[in-house]
Structures are given as C-alpha cells and as structure tokens.
C-alpha positions as a Markdown table, in Angstrom:
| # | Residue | x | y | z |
|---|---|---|---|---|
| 1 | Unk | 0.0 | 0.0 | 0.0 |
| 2 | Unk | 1.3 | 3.4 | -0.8 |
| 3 | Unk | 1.6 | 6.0 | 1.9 |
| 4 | Unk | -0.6 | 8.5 | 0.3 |
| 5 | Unk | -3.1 | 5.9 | 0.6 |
| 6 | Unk | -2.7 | 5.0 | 3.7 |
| 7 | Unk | -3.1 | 8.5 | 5.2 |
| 8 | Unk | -6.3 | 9.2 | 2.8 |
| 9 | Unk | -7.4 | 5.7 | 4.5 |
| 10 | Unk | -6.7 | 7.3 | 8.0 |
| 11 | Unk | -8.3 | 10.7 | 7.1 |
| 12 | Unk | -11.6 | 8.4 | 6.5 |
| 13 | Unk | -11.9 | 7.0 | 9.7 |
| 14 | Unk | -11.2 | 10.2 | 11.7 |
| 15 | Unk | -14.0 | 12.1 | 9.6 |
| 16 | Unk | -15.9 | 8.8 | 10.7 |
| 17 | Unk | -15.1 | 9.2 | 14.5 |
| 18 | Unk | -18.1 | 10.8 | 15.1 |
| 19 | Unk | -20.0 | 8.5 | 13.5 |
| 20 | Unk | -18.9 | 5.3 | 15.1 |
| 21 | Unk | -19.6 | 6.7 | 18.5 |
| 22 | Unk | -22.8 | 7.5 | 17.3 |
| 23 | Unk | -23.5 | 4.4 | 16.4 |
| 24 | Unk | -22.9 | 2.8 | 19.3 |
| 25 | Unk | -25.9 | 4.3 | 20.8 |
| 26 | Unk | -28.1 | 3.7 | 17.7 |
| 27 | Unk | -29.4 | 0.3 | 15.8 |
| 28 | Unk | -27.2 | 0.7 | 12.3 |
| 29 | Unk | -29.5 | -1.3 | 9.5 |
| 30 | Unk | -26.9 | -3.7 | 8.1 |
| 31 | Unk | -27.2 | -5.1 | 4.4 |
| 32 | Unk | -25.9 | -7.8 | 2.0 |
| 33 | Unk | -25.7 | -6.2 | -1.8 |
| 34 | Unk | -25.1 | -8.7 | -4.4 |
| 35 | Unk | -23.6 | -7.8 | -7.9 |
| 36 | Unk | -24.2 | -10.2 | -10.3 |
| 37 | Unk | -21.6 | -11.3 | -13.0 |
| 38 | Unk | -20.0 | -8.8 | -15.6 |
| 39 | Unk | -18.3 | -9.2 | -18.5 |
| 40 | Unk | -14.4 | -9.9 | -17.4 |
| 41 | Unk | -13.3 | -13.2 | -16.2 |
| 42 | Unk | -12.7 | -11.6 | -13.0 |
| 43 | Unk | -16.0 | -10.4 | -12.7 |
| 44 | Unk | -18.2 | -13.7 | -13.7 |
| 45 | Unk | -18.0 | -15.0 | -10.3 |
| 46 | Unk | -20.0 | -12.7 | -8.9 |
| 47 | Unk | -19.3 | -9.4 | -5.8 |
| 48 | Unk | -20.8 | -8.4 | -3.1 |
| 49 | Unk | -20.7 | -6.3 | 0.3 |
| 50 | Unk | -21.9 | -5.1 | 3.0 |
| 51 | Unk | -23.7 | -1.8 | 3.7 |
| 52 | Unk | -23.9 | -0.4 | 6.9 |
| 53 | Unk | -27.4 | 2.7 | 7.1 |
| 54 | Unk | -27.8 | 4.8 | 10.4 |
| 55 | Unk | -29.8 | 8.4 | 10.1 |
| 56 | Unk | -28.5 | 9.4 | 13.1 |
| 57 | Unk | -25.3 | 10.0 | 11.3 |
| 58 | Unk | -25.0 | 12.8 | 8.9 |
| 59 | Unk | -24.8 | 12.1 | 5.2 |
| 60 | Unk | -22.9 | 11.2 | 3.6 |
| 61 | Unk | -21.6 | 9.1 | 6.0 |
| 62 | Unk | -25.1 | 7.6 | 7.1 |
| 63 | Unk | -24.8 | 5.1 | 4.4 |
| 64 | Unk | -21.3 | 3.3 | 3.9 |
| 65 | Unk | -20.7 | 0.3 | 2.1 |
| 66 | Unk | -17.7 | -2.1 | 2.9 |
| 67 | Unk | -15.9 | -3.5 | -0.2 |
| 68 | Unk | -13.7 | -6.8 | 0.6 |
| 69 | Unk | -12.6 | -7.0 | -3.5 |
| 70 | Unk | -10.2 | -4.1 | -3.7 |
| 71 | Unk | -6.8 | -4.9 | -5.3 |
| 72 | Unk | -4.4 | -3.1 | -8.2 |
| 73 | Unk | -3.1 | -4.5 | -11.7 |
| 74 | Unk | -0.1 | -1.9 | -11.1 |
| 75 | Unk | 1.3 | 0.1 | -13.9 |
| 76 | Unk | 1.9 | -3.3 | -15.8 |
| 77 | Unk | -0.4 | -6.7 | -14.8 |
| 78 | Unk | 2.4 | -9.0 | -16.0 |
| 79 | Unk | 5.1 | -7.8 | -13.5 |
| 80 | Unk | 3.1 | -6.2 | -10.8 |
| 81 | Unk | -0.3 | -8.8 | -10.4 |
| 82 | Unk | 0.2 | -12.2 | -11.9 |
| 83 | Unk | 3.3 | -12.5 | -10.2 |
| 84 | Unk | 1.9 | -12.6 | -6.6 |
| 85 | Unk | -1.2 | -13.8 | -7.8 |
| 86 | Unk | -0.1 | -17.0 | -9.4 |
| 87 | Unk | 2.1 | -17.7 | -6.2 |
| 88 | Unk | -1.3 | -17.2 | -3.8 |
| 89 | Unk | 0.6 | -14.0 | -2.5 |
| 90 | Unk | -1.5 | -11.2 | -4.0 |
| 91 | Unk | -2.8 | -8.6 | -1.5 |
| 92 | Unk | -6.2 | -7.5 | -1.6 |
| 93 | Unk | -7.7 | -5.2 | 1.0 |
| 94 | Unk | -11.1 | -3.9 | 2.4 |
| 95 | Unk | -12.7 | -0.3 | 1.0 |
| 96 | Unk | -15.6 | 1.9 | 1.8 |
| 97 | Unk | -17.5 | 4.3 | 0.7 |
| 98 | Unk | -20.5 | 5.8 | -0.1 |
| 99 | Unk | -23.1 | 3.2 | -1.4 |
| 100 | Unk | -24.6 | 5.5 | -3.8 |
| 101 | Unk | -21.7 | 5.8 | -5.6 |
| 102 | Unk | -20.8 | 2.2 | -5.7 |
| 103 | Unk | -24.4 | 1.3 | -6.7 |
| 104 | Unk | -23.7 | 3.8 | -9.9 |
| 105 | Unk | -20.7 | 2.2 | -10.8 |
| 106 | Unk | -22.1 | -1.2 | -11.1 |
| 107 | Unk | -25.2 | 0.0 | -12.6 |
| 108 | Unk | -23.4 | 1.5 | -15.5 |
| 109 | Unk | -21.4 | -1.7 | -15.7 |
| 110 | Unk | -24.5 | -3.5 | -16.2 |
| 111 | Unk | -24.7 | -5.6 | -13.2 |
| 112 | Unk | -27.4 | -7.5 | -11.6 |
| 113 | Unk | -28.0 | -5.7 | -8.1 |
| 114 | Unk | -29.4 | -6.9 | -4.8 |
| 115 | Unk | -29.9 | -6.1 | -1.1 |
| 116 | Unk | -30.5 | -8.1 | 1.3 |
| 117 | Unk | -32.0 | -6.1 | 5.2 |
| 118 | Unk | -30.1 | -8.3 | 7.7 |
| 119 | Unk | -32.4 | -9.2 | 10.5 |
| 120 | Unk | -29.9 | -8.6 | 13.3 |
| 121 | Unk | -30.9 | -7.0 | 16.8 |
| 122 | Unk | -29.0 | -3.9 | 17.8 |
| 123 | Unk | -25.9 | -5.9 | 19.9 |
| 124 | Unk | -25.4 | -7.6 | 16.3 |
| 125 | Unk | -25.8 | -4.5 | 14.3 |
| 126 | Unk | -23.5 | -2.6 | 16.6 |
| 127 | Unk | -21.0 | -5.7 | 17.0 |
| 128 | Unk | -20.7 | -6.2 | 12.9 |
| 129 | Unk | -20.4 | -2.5 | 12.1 |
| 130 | Unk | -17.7 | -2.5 | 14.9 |
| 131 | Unk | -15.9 | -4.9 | 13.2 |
| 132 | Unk | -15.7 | -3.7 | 9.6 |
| 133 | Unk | -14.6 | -0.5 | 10.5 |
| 134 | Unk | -12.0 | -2.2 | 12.9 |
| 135 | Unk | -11.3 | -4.1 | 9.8 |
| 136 | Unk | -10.8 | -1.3 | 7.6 |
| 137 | Unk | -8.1 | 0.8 | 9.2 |
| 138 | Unk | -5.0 | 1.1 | 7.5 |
| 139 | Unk | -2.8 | -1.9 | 9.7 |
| 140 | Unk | -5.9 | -4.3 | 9.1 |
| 141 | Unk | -7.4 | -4.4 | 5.8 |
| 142 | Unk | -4.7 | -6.1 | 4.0 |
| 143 | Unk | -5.4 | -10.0 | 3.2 |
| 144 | Unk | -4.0 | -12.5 | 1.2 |
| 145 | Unk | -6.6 | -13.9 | -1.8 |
| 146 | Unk | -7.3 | -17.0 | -1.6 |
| 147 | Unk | -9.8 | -17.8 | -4.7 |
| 148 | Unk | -11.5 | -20.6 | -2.9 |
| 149 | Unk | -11.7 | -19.7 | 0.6 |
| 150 | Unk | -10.4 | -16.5 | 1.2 |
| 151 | Unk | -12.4 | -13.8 | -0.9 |
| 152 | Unk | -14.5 | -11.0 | -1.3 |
| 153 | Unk | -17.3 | -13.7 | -0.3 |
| 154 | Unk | -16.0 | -15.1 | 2.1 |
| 155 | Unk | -14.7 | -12.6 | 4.3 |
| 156 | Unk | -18.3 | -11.2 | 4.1 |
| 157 | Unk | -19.7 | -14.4 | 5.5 |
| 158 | Unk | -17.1 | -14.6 | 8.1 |
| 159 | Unk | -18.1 | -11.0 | 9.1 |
| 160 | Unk | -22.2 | -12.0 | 9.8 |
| 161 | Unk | -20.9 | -15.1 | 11.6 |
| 162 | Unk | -19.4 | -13.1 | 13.8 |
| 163 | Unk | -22.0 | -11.4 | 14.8 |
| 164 | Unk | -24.0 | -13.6 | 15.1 |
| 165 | Unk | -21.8 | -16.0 | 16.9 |
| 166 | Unk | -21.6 | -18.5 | 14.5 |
| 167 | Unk | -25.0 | -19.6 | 13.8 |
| 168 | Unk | -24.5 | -19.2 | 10.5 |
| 169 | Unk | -21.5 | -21.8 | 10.1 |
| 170 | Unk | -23.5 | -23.8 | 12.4 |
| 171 | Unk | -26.8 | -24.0 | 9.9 |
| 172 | Unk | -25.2 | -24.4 | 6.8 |
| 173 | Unk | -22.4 | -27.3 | 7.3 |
| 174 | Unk | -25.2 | -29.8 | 5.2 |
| 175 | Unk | -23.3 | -31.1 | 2.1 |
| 176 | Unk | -24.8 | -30.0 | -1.5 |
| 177 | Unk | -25.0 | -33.1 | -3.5 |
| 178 | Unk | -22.9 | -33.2 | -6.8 |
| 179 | Unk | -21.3 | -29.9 | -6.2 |
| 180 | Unk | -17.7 | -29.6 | -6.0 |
| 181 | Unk | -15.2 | -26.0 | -6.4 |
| 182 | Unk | -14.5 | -28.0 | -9.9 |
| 183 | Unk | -18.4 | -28.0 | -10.4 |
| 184 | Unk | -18.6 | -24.3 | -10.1 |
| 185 | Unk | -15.5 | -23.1 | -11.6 |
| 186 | Unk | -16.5 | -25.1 | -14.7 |
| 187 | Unk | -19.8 | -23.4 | -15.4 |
| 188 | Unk | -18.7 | -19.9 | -14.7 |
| 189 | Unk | -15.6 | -20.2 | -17.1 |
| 190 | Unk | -17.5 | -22.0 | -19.6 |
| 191 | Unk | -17.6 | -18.6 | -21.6 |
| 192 | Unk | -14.0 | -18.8 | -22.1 |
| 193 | Unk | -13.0 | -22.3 | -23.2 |
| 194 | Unk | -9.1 | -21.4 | -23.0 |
| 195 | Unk | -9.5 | -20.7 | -19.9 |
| 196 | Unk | -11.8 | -23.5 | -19.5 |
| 197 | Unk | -9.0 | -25.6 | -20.6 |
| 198 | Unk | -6.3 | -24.3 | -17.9 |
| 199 | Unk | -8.0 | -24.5 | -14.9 |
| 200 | Unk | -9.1 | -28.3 | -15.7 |
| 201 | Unk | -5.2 | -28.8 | -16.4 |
| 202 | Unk | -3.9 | -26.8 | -13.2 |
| 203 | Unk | -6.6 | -27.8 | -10.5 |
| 204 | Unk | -5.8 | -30.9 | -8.7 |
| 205 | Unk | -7.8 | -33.7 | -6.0 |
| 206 | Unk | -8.8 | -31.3 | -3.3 |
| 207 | Unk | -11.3 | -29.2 | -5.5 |
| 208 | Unk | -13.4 | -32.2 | -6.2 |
| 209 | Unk | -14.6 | -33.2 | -2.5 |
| 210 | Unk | -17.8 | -32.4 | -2.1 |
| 211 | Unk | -19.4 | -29.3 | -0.6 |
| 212 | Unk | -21.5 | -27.6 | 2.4 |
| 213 | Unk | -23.1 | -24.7 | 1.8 |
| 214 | Unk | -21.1 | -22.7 | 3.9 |
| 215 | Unk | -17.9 | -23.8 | 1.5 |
| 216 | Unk | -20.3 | -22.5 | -1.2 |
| 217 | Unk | -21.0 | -19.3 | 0.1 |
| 218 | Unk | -17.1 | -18.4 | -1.5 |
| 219 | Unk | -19.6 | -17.4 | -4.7 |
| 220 | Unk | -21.7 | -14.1 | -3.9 |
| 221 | Unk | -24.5 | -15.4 | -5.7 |
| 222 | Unk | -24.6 | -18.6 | -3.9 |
| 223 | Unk | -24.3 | -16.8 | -0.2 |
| 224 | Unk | -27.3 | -14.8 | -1.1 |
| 225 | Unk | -29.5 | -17.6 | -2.0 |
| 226 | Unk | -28.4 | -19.8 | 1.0 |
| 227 | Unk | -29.3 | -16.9 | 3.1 |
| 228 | Unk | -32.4 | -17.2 | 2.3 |
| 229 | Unk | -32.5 | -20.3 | 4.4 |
| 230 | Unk | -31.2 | -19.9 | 7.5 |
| 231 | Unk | -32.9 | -18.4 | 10.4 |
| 232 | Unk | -31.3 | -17.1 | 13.8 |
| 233 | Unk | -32.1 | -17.4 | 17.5 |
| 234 | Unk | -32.2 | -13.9 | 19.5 |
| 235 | Unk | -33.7 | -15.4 | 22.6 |
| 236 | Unk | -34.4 | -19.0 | 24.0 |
| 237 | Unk | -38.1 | -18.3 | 22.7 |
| 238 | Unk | -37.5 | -16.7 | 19.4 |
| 239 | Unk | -36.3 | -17.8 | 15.7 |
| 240 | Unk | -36.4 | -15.3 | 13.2 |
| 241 | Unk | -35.2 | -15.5 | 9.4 |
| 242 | Unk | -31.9 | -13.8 | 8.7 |
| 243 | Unk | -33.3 | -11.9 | 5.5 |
| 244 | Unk | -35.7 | -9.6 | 6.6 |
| 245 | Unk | -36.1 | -8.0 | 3.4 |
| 246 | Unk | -34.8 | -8.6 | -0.2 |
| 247 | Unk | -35.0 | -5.8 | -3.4 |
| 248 | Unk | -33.7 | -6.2 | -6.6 |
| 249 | Unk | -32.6 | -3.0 | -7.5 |
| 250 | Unk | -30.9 | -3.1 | -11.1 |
| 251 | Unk | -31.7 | -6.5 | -13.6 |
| 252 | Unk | -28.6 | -6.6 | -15.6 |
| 253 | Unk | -29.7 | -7.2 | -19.7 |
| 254 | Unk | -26.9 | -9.6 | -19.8 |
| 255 | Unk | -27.1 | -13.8 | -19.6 |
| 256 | Unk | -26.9 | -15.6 | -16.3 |
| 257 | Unk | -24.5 | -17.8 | -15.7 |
| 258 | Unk | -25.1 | -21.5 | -16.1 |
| 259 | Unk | -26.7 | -23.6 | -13.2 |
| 260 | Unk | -24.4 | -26.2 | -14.1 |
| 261 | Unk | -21.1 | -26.8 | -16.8 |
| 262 | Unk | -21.4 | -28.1 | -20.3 |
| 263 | Unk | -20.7 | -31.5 | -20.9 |
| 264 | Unk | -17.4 | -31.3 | -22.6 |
| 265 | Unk | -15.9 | -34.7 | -22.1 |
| 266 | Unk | -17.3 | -36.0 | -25.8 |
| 267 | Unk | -15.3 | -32.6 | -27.4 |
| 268 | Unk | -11.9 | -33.3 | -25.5 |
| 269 | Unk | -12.3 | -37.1 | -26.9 |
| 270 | Unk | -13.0 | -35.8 | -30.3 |
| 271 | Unk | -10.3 | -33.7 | -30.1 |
| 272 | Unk | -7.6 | -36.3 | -29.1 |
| 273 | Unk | -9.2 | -38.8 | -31.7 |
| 274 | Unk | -8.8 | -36.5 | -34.5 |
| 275 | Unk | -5.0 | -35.2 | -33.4 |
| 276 | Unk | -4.3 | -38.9 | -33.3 |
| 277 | Unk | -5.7 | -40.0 | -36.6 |
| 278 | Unk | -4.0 | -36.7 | -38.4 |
| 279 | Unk | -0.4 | -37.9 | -36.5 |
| 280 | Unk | -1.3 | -41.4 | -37.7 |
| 281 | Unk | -2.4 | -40.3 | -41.2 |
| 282 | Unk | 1.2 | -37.6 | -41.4 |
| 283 | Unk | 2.9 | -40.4 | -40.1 |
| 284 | Unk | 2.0 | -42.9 | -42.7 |
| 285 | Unk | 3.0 | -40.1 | -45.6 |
| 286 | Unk | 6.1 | -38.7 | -44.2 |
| 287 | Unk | 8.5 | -39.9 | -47.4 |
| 288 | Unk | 6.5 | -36.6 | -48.3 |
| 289 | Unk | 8.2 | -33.8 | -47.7 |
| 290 | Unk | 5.1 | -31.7 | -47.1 |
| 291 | Unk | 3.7 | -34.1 | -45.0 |
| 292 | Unk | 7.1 | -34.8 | -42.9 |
| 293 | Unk | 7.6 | -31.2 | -42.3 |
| 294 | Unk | 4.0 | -30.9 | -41.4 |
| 295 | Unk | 4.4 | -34.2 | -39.0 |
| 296 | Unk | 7.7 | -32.9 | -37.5 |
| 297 | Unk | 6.0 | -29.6 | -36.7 |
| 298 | Unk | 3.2 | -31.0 | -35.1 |
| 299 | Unk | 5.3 | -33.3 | -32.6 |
| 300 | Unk | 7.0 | -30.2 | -31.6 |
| 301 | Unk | 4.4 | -28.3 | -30.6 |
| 302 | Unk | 2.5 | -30.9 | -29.1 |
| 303 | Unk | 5.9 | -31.8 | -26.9 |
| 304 | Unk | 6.3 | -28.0 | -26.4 |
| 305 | Unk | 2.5 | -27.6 | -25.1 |
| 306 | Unk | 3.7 | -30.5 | -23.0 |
| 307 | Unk | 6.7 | -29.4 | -21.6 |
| 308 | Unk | 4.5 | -26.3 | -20.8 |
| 309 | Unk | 2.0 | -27.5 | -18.8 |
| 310 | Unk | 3.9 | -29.6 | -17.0 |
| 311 | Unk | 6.5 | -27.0 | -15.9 |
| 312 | Unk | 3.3 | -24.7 | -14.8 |
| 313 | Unk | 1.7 | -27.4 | -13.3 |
| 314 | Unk | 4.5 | -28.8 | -11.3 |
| 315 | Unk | 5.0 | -25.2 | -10.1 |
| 316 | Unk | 1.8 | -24.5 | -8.9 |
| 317 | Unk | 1.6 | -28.1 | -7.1 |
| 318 | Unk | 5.1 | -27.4 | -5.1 |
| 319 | Unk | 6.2 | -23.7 | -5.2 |
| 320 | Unk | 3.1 | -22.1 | -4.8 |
| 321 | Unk | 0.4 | -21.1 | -1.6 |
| 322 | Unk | -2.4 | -22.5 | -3.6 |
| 323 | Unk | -4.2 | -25.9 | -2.3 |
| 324 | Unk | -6.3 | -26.5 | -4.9 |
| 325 | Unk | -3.4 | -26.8 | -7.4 |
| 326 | Unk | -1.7 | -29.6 | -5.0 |
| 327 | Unk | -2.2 | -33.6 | -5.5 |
| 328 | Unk | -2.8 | -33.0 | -9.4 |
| 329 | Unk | -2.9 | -36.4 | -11.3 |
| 330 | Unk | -3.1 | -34.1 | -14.5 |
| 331 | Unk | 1.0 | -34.0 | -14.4 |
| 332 | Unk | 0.8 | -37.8 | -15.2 |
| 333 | Unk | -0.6 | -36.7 | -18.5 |
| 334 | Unk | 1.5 | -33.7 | -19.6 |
| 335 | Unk | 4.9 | -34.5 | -17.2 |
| 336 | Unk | 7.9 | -31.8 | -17.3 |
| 337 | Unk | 9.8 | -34.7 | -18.6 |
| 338 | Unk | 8.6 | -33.6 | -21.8 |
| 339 | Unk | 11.0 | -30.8 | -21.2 |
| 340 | Unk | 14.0 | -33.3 | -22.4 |
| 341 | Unk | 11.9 | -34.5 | -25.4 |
| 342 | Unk | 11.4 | -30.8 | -26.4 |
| 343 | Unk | 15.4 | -30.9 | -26.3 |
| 344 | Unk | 16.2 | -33.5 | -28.5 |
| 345 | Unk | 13.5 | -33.3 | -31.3 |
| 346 | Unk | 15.6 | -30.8 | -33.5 |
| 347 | Unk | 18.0 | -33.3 | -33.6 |
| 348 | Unk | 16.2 | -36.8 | -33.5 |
| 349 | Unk | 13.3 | -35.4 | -36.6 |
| 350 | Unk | 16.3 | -34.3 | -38.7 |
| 351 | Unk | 16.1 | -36.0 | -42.3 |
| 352 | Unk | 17.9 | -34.0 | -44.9 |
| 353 | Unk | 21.4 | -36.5 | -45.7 |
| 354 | Unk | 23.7 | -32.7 | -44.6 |
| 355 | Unk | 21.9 | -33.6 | -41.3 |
| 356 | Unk | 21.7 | -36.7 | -40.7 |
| 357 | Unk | 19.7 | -37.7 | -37.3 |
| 358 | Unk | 21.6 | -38.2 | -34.2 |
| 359 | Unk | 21.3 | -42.0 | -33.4 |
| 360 | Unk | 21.7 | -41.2 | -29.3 |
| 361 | Unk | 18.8 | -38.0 | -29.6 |
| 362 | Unk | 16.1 | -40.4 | -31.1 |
| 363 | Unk | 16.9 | -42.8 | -28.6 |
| 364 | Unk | 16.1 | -41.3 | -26.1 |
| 365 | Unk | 13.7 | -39.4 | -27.7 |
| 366 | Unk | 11.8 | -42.9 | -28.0 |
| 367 | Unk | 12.6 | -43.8 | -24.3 |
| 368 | Unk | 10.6 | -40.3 | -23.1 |
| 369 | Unk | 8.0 | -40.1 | -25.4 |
| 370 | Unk | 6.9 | -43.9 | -24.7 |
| 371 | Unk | 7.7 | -42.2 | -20.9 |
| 372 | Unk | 4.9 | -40.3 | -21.5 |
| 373 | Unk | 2.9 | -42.5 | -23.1 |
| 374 | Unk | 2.9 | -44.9 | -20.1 |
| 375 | Unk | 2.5 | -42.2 | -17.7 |
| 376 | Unk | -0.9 | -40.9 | -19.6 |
| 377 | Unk | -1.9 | -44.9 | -19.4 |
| 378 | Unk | -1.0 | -45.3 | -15.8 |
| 379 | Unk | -3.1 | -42.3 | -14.9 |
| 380 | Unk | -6.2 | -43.9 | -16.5 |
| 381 | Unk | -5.4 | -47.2 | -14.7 |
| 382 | Unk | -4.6 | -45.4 | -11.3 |
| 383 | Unk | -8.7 | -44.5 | -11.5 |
| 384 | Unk | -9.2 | -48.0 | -10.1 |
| 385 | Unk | -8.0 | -47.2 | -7.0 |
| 386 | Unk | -10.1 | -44.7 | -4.3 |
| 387 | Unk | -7.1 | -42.3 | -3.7 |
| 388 | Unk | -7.3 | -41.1 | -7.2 |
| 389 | Unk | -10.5 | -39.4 | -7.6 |
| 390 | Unk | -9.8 | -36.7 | -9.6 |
| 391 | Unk | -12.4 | -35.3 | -12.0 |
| 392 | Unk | -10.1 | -34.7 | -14.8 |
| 393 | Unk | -11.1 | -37.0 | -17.5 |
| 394 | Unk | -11.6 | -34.3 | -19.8 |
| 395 | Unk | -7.7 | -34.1 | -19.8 |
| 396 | Unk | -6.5 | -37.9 | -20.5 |
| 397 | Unk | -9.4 | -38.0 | -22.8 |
| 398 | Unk | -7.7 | -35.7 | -24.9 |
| 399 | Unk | -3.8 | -36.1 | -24.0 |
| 400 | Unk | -3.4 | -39.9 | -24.1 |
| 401 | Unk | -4.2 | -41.1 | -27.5 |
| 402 | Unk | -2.3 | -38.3 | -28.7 |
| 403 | Unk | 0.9 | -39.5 | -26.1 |
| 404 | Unk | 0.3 | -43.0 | -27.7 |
| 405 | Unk | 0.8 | -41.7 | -31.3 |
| 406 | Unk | 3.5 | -39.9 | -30.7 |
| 407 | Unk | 5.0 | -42.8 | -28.8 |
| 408 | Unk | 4.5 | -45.0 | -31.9 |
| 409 | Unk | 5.8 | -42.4 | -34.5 |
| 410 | Unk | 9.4 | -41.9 | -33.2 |
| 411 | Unk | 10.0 | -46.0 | -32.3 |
| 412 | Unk | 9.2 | -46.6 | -35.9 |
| 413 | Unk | 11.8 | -44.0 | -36.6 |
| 414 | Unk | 15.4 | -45.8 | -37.3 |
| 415 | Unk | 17.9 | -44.4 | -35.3 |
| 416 | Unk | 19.5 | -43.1 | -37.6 |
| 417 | Unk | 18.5 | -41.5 | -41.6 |
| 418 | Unk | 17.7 | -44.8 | -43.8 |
| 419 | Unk | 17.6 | -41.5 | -46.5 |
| 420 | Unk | 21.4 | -41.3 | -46.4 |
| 421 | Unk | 23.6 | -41.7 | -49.4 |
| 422 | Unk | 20.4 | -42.2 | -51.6 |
C-alpha cells in the first residue's frame, strides 16, 4: 500500500469518528448487496458487500458500504499482479465508501444488483459494524486472496458469523449433492473455453470433494441464495429468518451464468481422436516432404504444449500457496519430462542426408516419449483405486491417445536416416 493511501485511509476513519460513537448508541441497518456477473473473467464470479445505514449520522456518512474486492493490476499486470497472484501472495484489501456511488458504478457496468436487510438485533448490528470498521483501518485491511476460501465472499460471510456468533457456520455445514469448487469453476468459465482448458489442467484432488453450503458461500451469488434459508435465534423463545427484506434494485440485460457446466468430455475425446488420426495419417506419408515437415511440426508443438504445462503445473503443485493446485494427477498426462523431449527433437526429426539424425537423440527421444505414453496410461489405470479421484477426464481423454501416437511415431523412426547416401 502506498503512503498517500494510507493516510487518505486514515483521514476516512477520523472524519468517521463521530460516527462510530454514534452508532454505538443507535441500531445501524446492516445489508448484504449482491452484484451479479459482468463481463471480465474476473468479474463472472460474482461481488458483493456489505452496507452499513444509520440516520442518526450525517450524510454522507449515514450510508457506507464495505468493499472486501479491492486490489491493483499496477502500472503493468504482468510484472506487478500475476506474479503474486499466481504464487497465492497477492494482496487484496477492504474499502468503503458511499453506497450511492458504488451502486452507480455497477449500474453502468451493467450488473445484476441486490440487497439483502439483515435481520440482526442492535448488539449484532453494533457488534458487525464494529468490526468492519476495525477491519478497515489502514494496519488491518490487507489479506492474502485465496480464490477458494479467502475472498471477497467469504470474508463477508465470516463478518455475519461473527456477529451472530456462529449460527451461521453452524446452519449451513449440510453437504450440497454433486457440487464440488470444480463443479462451479466449470460453469462460470465455460464462456471462455481457453481458460476453461487451464483451470481443468492446473486444479488438482482437493477441489473435487464435495461441498457444504457454507464452503459455497465463497460465490456471492450462492451466499445470497443460501441466506435465504437460515434463520437465527435472538432469545431462548425466538427464531427469526436472517433476510428480513430482499430488493432487486438493477436486472442486468446480460445472460446468467449457467446452473451447471457443459458437458465437454465428448469434445476433448473428439479432439484427441482427431490429433491422433492426423499424427497417424502424417505419419504414414512422411516420405513426403510436405507431410514430414507438417508431422515434425506438429510433434513439436504438441511436446512444447507438454513441456508447458507440465512445468506450470508442477510449479503450482510445489512452489506455490495454492491448495487447490496440489495432489494433481493431470502431471501424469503432460509431465515436465517432456522438457527433455522438447530438447532432442531438433535433432532426432532431422532427415535432410547434410543432417543426418543423431542415433543417441532419437533414442532417447523414443525412451521419453513412450515415458509419456505410459504415464498418460497409468493415470487412467490409477482410477481403479479410491485415492485417485480426480475429475479430470476431460484431460487424459484428450492427451493420451495423442501421447500414444506420438509414442509410436518416433520407435518406428530408425535411429538413424535410412535416407542417407540415396
């Protein structure tokens, strides 16, 4: 955080002084609002906040809302975000301001809007509002993002749990059948099939267990519907529903986002079927020299996609703060070990009699590649067992075959040019 910021921050809360002490005498109204998707990735899951009304304060400061989302791309995203973001050590913090203003601004961003009166008795009211604006001094508002559990979402929750000491965790620890972080995460970035595509590569076991809806509650969307089911005891006597009152203030013109993913799995087979049968087909034509250029190129990029993903994914699975990236069976399927592969093809594909193939490259270019052939096969086979649940048969139904072609393509190869000295 920059200084300036810091003491604008600081300026805030002493304007606020007032107003906090005046609340403590007072019943502050205390609302959930709800912004639907918008159009950036970032923005399809969903925001939300909470709002904090008293008119005993003077405006503008009589309505506040408390933002949990706030972070900066920095003068460039590559070096100043994705960095710390990829490593789970970005910093996000906690803003306020007035809720007119923020209402605007998602308005004219065309985003669904909602609000959400928290039925909470005065202790609670004062207890939450307390908390947040504890929470948003300078030393405090500063967290780590944690996509899955650590959010904009779920700091809210966190916030009304507190007040209301943990009734809230306590009504909504029920599992939700067939729902799972990789059931979610595929149908909000079904838009986007590239990214569709890396996060089925990069996310490992853990985001496949099922479910409670208070784990759910990371989406803003799905914290404002299970709200709508839990009620709250003020006294031995008396249960009352959390929402008192709900309002849809702004219906965005755009789609919702999908109740549940696409079924994709018959695509990703497609698309290994038909890699394969074009590497089969190349294969079986390479005296051509179209057709063995086009061949040759293919191997490499598939090796260098390879050698990508499995870099990225080892890295995320070892070096990095993010648990849903760890126990990833997807690395059986594109291993770094493609990295060597990558290494040797220049010299192991050559054909023209000035440069002849290296008999020792396309050995062990052979010895890798059926490598990673049997590593794609074991990870299929592992699926017998119970410790290897992972959802990810989108992936090996794409990246075998294609392993087993290539496999089959270079231990056909001689060792060395049979061209030579014609």
């Amino acid at each position: 955080m920059t200084p300036i910021r810091n003491i604008l921050a600081a300026a805030w809360l002493l304007l606020l002084a007032p107003a906090t002490l005046c609340a403590q005498t007072t019943r502050p109204a205390i609302s959930l609002v709800t912004f639907g998707p918008g159009e950036e990735l970032y923005e399809r899951f969903a925001h939300n906040a909470l709002r904090i009304q008293d008119d005993a304060i003077r405006p503008p400061y009589n309505d506040i809302s408390f933002n949990y989302g706030v972070f900066a791309f920095g003068d460039n995203v590559l070096t100043d975000f994705l960095p710390g973001f990829i490593q789970g050590t970005q910093h996000y913090w906690l803003a306020f301001g007035p809720t007119p203003d923020m209402l605007d601004y998602y308005r004219t961003t065309n985003r669904t809007t909602t609000i959400q009166d928290l039925n909470l008795t005065r202790e609670q009211s004062i207890r939450l509002a307390a908390f947040l604006w504890d929470s948003a001094k300078p030393e405090n508002r500063e967290y780590i993002y944690a996509p899955y559990n650590d959010n904009c979402s779920t700091r809210v929750r966190d916030a009304i749990d507190r007040a209301l000491a943990h009734q809230l965790k306590a009504q909504t620890q029920d599992i939700v059948p067939h729902h799972t972080y990789r059931f979610h995460t595929r149908r909000i970035a079904a838009s986007n099939p590239v990214v569709f595509i890396c996060l089925e590569y990069i996310l490992g076991q853990d985001v496949d267990k099922p479910m409670t809806r208070w784990q759910e509650m990371y989406l803003p969307e799905l914290m404002q519907a299970h709200l709508r089911t839990v009620t709250i005891t003020q006294d031995a006597n008396t249960t009352i529903p959390l929402i008192r009152s709900e309002q849809v203030l702004y219906q965005a013109t755009r789609s919702n986002v999908p109740d549940a993913p696409p079924r994709v799995l018959p695509w990703f087979a497609a698309a290994g079927l038909l890699m394969t049968a074009t590497l089969l087909m190349l294969a079986q034509r390479q005296q051509h020299g179209l057709a063995r250029i086009a061949l040759n190129t293919f191997i490499l990029l598939w090796t260098l996609l390879a050698t990508f993903a499995g870099c990225i994914g080892s890295y995320l699975m070892f070096l990095t703060n993010h648990w849903a990236t760890y126990r990833n069976e997807n690395l059986l399927q594109m291993s770094p070990i493609a990295l060597i592969l990558l290494v040797l093809l220049p010299w192991a594909l050559r054909h023209r009699t000035s440069q002849p193939r290296h008999p020792l490259a396309s050995r062990i270019s052979q010895y890798i590649a059926m490598a990673m052939a049997a590593g794609s096969a074991l990870g299929l086979g592992l699926k017998l067992l119970p410790w290897f649940a992972q959802d990810n048969w989108n992936i090996i139904a794409w990246v075998l075959p294609v392993n087993i072609a290539v496999a089959i393509i270079l231990c056909r190869r001689p060792a060395t040019d049979m061209t030579k000295g014609k």
